[in-house]
Gaussian input, Z-matrix of N, CA and C with variables (Angstrom, degrees):
# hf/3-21g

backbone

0 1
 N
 C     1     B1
 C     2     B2     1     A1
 N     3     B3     2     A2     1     D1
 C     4     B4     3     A3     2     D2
 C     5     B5     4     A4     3     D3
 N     6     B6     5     A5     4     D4
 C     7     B7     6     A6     5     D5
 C     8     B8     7     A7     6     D6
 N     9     B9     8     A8     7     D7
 C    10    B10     9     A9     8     D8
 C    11    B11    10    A10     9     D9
 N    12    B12    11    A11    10    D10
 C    13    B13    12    A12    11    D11
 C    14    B14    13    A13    12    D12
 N    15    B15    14    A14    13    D13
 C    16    B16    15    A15    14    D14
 C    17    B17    16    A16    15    D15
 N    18    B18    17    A17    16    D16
 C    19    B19    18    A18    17    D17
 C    20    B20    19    A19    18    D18
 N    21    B21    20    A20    19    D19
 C    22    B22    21    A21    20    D20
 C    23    B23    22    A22    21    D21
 N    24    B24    23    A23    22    D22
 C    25    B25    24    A24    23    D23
 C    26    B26    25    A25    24    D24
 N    27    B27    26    A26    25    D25
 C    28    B28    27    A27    26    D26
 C    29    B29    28    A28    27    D27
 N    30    B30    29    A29    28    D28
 C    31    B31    30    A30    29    D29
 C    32    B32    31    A31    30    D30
 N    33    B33    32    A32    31    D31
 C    34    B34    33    A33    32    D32
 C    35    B35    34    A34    33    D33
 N    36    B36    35    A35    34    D34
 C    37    B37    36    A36    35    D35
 C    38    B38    37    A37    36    D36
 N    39    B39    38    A38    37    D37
 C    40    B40    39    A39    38    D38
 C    41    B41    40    A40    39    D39
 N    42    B42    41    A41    40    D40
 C    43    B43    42    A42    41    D41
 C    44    B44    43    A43    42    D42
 N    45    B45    44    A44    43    D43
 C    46    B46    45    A45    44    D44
 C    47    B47    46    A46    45    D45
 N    48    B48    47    A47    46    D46
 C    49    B49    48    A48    47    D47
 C    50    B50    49    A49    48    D48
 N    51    B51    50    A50    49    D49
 C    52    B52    51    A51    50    D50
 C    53    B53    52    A52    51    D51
 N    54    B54    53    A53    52    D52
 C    55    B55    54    A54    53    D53
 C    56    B56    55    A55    54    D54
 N    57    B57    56    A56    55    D55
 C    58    B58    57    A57    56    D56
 C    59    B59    58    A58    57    D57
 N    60    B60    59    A59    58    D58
 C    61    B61    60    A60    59    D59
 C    62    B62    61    A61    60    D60
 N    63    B63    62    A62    61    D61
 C    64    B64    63    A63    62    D62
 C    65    B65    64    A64    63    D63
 N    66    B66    65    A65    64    D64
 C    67    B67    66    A66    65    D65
 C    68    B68    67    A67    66    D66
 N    69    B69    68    A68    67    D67
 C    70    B70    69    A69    68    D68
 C    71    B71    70    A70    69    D69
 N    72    B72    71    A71    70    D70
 C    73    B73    72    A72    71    D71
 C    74    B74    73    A73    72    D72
 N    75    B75    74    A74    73    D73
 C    76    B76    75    A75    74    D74
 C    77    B77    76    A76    75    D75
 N    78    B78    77    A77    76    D76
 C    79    B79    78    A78    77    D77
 C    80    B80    79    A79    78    D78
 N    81    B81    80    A80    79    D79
 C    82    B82    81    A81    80    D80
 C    83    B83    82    A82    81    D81
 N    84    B84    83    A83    82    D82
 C    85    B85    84    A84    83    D83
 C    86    B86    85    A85    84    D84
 N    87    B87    86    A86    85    D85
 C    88    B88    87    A87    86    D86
 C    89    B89    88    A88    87    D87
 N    90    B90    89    A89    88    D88
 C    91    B91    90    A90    89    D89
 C    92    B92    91    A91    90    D90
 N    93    B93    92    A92    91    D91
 C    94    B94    93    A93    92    D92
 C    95    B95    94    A94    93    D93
 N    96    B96    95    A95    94    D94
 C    97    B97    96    A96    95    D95
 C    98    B98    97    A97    96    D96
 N    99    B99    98    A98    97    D97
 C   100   B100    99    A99    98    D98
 C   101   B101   100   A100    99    D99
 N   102   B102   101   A101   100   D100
 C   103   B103   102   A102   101   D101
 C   104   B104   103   A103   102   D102
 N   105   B105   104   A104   103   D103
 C   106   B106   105   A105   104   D104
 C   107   B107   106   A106   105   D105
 N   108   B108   107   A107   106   D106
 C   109   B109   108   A108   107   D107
 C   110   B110   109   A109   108   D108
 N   111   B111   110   A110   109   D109
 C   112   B112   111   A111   110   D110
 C   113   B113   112   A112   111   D111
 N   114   B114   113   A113   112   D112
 C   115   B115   114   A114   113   D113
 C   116   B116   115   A115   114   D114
 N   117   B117   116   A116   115   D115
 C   118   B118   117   A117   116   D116
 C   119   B119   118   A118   117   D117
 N   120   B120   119   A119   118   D118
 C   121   B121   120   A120   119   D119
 C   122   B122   121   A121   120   D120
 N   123   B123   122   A122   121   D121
 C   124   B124   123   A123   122   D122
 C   125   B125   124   A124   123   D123
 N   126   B126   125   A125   124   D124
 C   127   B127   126   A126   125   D125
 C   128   B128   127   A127   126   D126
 N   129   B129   128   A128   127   D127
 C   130   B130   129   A129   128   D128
 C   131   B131   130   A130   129   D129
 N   132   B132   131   A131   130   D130
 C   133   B133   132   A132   131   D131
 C   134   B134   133   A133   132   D132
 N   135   B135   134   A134   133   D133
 C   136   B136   135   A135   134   D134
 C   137   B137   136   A136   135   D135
 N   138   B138   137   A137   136   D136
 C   139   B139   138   A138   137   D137
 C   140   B140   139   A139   138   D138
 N   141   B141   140   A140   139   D139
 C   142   B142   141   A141   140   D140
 C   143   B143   142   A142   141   D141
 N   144   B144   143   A143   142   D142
 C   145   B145   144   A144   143   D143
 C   146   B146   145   A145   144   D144
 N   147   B147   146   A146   145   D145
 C   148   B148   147   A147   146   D146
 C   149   B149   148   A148   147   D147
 N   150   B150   149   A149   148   D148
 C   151   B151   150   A150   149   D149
 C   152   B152   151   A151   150   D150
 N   153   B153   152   A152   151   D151
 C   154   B154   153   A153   152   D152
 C   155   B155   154   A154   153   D153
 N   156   B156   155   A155   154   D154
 C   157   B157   156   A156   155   D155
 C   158   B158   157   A157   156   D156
 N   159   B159   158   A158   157   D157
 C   160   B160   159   A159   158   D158
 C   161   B161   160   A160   159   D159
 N   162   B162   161   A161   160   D160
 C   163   B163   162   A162   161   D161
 C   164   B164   163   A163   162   D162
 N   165   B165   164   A164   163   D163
 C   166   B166   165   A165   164   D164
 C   167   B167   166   A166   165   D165
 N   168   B168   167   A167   166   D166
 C   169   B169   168   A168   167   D167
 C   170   B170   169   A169   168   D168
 N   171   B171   170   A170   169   D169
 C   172   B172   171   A171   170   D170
 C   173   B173   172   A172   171   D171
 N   174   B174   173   A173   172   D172
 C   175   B175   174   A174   173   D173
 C   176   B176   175   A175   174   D174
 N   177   B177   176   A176   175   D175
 C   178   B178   177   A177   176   D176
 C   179   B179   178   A178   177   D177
 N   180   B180   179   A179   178   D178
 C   181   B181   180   A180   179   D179
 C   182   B182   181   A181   180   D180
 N   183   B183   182   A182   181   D181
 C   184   B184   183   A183   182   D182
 C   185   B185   184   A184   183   D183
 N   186   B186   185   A185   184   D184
 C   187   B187   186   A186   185   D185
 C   188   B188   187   A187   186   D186
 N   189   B189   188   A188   187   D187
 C   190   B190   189   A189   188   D188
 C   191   B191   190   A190   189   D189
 N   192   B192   191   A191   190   D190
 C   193   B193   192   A192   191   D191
 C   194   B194   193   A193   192   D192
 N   195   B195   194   A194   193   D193
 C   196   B196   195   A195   194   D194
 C   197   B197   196   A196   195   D195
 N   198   B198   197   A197   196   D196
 C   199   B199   198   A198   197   D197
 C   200   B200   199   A199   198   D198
 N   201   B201   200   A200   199   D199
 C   202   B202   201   A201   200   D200
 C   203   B203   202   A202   201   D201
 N   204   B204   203   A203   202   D202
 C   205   B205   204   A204   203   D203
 C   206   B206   205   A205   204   D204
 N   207   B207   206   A206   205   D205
 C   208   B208   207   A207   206   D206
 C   209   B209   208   A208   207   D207
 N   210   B210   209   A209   208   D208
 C   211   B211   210   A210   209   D209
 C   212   B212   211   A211   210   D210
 N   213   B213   212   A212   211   D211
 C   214   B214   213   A213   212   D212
 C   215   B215   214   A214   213   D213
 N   216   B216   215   A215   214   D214
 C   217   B217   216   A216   215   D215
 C   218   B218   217   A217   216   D216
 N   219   B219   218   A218   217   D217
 C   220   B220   219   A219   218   D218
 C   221   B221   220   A220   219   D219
 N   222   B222   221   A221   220   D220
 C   223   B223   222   A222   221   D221
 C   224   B224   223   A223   222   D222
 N   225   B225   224   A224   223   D223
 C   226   B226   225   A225   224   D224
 C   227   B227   226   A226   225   D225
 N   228   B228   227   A227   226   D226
 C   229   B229   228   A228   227   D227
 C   230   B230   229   A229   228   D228
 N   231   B231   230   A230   229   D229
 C   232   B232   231   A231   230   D230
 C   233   B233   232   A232   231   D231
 N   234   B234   233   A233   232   D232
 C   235   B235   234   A234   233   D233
 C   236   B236   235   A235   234   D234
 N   237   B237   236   A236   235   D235
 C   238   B238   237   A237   236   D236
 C   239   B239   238   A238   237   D237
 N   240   B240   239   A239   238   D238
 C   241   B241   240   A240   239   D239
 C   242   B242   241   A241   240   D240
 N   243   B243   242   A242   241   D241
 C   244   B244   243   A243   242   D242
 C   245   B245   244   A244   243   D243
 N   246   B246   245   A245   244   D244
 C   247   B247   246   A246   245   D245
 C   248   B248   247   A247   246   D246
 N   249   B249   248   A248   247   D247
 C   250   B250   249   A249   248   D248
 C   251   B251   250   A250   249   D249
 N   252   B252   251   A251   250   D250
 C   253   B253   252   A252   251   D251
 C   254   B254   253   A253   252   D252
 N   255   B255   254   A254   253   D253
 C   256   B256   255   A255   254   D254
 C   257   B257   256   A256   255   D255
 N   258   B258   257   A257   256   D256
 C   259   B259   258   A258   257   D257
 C   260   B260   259   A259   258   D258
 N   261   B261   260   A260   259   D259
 C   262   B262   261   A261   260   D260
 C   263   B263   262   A262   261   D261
 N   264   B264   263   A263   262   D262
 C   265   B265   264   A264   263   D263
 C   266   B266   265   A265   264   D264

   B1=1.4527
   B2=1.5273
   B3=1.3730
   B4=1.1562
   B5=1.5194
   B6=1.1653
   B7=1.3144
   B8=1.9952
   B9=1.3176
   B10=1.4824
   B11=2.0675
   B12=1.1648
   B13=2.0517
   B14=1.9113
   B15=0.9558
   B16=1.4872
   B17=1.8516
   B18=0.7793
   B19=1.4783
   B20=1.3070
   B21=1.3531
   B22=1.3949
   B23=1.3995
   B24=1.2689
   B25=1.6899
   B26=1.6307
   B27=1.6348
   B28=1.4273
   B29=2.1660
   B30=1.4394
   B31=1.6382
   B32=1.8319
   B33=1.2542
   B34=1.4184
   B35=1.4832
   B36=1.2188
   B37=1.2838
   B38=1.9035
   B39=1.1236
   B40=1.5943
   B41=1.6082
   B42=1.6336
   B43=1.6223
   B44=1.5391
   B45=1.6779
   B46=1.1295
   B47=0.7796
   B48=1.6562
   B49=1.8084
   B50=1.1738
   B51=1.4304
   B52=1.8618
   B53=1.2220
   B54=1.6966
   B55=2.1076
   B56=1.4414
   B57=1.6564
   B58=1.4692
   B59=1.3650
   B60=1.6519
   B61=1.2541
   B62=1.8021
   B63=1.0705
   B64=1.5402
   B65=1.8055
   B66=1.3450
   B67=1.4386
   B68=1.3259
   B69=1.6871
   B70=1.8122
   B71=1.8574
   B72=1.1451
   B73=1.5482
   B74=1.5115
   B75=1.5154
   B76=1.8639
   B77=1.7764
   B78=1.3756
   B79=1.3713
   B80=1.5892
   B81=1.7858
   B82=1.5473
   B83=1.4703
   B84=1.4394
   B85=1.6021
   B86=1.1929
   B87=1.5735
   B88=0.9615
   B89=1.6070
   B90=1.1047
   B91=1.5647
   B92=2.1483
   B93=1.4518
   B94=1.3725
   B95=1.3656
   B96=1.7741
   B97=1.4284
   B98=1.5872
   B99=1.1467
   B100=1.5340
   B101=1.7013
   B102=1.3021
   B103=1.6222
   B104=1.5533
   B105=1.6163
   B106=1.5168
   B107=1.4601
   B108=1.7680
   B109=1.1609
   B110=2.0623
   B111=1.4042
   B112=1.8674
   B113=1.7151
   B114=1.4061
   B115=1.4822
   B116=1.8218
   B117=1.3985
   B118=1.5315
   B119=0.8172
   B120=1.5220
   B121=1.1644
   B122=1.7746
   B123=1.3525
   B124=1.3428
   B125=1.4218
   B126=1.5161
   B127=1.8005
   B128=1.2934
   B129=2.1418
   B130=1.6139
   B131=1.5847
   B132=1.0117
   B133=1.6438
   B134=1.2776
   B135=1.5068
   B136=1.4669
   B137=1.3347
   B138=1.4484
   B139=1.4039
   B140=1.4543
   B141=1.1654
   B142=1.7690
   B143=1.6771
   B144=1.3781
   B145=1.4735
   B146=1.4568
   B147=1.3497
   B148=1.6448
   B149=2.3157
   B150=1.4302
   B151=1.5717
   B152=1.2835
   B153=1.3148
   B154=1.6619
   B155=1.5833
   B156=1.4600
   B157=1.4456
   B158=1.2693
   B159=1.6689
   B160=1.6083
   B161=1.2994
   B162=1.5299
   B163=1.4488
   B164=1.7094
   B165=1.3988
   B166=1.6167
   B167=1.3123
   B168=1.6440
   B169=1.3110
   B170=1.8297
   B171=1.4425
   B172=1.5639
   B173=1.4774
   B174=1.5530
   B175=1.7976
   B176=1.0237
   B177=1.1760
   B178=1.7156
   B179=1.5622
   B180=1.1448
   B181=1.5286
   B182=1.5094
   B183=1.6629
   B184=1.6060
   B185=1.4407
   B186=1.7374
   B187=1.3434
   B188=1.1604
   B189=1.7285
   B190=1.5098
   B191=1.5439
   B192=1.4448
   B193=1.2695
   B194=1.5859
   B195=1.4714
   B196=1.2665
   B197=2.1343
   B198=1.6258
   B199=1.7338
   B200=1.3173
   B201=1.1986
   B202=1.6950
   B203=1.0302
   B204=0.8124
   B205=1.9544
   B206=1.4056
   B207=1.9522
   B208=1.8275
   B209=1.8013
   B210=0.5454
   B211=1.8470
   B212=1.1617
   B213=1.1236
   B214=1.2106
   B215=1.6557
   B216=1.8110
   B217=1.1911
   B218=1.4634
   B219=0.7958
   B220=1.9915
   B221=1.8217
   B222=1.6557
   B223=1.5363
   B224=1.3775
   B225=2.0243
   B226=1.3023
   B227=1.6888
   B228=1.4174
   B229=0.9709
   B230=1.8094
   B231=1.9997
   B232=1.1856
   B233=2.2120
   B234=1.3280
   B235=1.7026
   B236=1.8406
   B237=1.1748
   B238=2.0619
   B239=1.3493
   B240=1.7739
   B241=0.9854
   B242=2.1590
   B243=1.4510
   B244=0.8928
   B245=1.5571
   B246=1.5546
   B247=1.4467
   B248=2.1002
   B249=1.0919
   B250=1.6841
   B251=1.3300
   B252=1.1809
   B253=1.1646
   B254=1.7070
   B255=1.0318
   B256=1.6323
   B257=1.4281
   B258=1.6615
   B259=1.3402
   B260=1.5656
   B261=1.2554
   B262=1.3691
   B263=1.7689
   B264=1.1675
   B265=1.1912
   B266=1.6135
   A1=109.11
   A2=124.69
   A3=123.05
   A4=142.16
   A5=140.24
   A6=141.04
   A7=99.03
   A8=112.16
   A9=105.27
   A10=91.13
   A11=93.70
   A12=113.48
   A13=90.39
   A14=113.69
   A15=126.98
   A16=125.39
   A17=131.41
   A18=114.89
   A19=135.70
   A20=148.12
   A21=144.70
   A22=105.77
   A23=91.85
   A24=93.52
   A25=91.51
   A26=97.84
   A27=121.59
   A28=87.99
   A29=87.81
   A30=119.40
   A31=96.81
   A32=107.85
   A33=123.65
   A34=112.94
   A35=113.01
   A36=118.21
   A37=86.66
   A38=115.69
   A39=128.60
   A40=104.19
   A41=89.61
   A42=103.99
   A43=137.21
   A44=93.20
   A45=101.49
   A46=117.60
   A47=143.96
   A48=117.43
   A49=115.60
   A50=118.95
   A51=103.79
   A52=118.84
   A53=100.60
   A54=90.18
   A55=107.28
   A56=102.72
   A57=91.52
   A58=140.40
   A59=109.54
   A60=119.76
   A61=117.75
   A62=108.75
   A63=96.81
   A64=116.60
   A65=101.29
   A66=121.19
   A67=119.78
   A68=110.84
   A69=102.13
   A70=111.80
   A71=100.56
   A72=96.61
   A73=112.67
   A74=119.99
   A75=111.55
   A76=81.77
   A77=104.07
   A78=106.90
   A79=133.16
   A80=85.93
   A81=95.59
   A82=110.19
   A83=92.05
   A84=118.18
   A85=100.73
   A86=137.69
   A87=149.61
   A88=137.67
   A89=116.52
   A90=119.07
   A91=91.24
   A92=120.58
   A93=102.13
   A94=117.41
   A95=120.25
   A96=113.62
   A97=108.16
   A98=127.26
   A99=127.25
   A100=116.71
   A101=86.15
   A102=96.16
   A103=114.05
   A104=104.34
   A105=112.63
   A106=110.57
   A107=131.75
   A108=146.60
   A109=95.39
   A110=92.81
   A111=101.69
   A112=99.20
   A113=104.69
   A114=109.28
   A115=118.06
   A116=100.46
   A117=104.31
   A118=129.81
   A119=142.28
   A120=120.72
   A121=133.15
   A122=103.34
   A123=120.19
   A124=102.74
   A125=96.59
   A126=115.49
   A127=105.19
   A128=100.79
   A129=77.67
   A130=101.38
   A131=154.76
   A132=142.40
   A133=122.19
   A134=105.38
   A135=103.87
   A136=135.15
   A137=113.26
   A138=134.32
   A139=102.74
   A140=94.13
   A141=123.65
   A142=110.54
   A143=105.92
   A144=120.23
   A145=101.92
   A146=116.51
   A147=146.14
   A148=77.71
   A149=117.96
   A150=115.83
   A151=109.98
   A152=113.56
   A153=121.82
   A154=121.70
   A155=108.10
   A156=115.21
   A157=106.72
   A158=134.48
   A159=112.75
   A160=129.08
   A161=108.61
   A162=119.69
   A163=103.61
   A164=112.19
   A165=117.61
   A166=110.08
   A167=109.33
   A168=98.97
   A169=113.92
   A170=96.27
   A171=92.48
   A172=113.74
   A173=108.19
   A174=108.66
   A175=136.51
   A176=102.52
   A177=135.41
   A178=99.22
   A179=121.77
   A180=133.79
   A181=91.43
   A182=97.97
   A183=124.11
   A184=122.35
   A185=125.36
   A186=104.53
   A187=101.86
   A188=118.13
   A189=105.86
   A190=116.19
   A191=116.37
   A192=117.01
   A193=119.92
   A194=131.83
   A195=126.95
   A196=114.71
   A197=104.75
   A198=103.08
   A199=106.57
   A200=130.79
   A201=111.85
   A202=108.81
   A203=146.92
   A204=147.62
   A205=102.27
   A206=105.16
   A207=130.54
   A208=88.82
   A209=137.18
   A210=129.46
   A211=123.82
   A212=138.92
   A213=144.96
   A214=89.27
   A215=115.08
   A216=132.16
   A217=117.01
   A218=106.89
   A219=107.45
   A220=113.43
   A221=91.90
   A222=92.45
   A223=139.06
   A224=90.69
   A225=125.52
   A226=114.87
   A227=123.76
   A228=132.88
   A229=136.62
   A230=93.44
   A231=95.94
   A232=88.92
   A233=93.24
   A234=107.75
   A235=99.03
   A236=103.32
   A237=102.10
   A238=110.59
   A239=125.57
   A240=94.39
   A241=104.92
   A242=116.21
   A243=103.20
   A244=155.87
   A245=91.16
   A246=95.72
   A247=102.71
   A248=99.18
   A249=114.78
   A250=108.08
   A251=152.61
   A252=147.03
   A253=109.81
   A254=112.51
   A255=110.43
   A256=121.29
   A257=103.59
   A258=119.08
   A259=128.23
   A260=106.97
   A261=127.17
   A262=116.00
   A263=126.98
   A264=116.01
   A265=123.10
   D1=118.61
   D2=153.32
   D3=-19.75
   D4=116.51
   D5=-163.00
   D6=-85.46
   D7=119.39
   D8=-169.25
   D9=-113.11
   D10=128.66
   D11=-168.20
   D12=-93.40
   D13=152.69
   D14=125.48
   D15=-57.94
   D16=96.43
   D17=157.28
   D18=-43.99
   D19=116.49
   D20=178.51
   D21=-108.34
   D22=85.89
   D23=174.51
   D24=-141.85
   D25=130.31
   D26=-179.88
   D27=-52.97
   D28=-173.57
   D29=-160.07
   D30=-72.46
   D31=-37.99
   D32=-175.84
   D33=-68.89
   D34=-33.01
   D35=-149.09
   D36=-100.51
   D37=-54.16
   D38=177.48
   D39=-28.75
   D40=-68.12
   D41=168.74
   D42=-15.07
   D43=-72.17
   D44=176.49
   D45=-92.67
   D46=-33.97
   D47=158.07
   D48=-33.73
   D49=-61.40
   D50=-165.09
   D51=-74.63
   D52=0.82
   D53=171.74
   D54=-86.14
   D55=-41.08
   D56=168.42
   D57=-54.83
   D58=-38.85
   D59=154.04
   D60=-43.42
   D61=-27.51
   D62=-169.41
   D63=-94.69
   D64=-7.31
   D65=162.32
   D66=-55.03
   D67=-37.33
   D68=179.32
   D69=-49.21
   D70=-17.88
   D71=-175.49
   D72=-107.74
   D73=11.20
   D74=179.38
   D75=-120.78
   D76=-118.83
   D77=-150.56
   D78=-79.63
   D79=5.23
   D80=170.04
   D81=-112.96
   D82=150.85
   D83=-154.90
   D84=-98.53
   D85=95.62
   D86=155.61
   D87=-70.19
   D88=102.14
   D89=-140.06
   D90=-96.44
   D91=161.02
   D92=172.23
   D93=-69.27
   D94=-34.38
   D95=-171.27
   D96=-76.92
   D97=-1.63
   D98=149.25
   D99=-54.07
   D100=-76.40
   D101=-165.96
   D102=-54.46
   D103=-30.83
   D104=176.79
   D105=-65.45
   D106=-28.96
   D107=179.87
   D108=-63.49
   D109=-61.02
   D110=-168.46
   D111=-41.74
   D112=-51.98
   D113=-165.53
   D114=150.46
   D115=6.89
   D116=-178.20
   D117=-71.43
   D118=-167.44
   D119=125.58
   D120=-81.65
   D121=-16.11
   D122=-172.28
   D123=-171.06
   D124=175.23
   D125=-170.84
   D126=-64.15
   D127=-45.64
   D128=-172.58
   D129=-100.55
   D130=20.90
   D131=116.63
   D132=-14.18
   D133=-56.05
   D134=178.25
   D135=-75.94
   D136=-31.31
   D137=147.16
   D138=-16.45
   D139=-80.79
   D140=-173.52
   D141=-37.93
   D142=-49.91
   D143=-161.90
   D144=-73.71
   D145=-43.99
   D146=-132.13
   D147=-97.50
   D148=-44.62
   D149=-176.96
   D150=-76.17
   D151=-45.91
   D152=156.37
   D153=-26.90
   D154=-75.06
   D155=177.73
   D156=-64.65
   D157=-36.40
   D158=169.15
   D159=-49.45
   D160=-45.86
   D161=-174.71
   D162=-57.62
   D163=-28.26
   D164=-169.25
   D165=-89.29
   D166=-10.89
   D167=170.78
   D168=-93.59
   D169=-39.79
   D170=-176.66
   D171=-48.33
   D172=-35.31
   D173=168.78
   D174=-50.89
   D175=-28.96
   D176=-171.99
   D177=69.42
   D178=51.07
   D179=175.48
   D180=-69.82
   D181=160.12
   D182=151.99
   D183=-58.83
   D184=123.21
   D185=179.10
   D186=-121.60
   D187=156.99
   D188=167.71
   D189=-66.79
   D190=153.81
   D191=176.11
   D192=-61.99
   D193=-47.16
   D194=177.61
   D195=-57.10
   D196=-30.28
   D197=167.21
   D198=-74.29
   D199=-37.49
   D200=171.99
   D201=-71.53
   D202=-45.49
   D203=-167.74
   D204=-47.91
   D205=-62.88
   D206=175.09
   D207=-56.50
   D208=-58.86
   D209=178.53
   D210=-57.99
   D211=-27.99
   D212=-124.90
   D213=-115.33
   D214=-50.51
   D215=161.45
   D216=-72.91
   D217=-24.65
   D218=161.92
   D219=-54.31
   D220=-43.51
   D221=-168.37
   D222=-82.00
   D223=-27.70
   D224=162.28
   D225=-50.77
   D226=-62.98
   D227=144.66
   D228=-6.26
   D229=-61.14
   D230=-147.26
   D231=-88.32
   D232=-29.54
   D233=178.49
   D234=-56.69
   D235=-67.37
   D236=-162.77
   D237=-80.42
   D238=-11.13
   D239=-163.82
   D240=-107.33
   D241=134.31
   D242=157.56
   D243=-66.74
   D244=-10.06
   D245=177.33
   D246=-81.71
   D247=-58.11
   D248=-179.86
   D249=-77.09
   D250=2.59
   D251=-152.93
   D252=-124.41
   D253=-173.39
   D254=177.37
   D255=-72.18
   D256=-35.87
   D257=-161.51
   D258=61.25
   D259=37.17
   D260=161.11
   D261=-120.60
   D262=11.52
   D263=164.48
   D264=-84.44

C-alpha cells in the first residue's frame, strides 16, 4: 500500500507546483517516451495524473508518496526544460 504524506508547502509553493503541473497539457509538449521515463504510462496519462495532483494540491489534499515523487519530476522537467517544458519560465 502506498504511503499517502501531507504536503507542507506554504501558499507559494502549492501555487506553483500545480501551475506547473498543469502545463503538461498547454504549451508543453509531452512526448510518450518522456512520460514513460517520469513513470507513466503515456503522455496523455500524465497529463491526466499531472491535473489530478494539481487539483490535490491546490486543496492541500493528502498525496501518495510514489505520485509526488512521479510529479515532482514531471514538474522539474516541465518548468527548466526548454525542449519538454512550456517555455515560459
Amino acid at each position: 500500500m502506498a504511503e499517502i504524506i501531507a504536503l507542507r508547502f506554504d501558499h507559494d509553493e502549492r501555487e506553483f507546483f500545480a501551475r506547473v503541473l498543469e502545463e503538461s497539457g498547454g504549451p508543453a509538449q509531452v512526448t510518450d517516451p518522456l512520460a514513460v521515463f517520469v513513470g507513466f504510462a503515456d503522455a496523455n496519462d500524465m497529463v491526466k495524473r499531472c491535473h489530478d495532483i494539481a487539483a490535490r494540491v491546490d486543496l492541500e489534499e493528502y498525496i501518495a508518496e510514489v505520485g509526488l515523487k512521479r510529479n515532482q519530476l514531471a514538474c522539474e522537467i516541465l518548468f527548466s526544460s526548454d525542449i519538454y517544458g512550456s517555455g515560459f519560465d
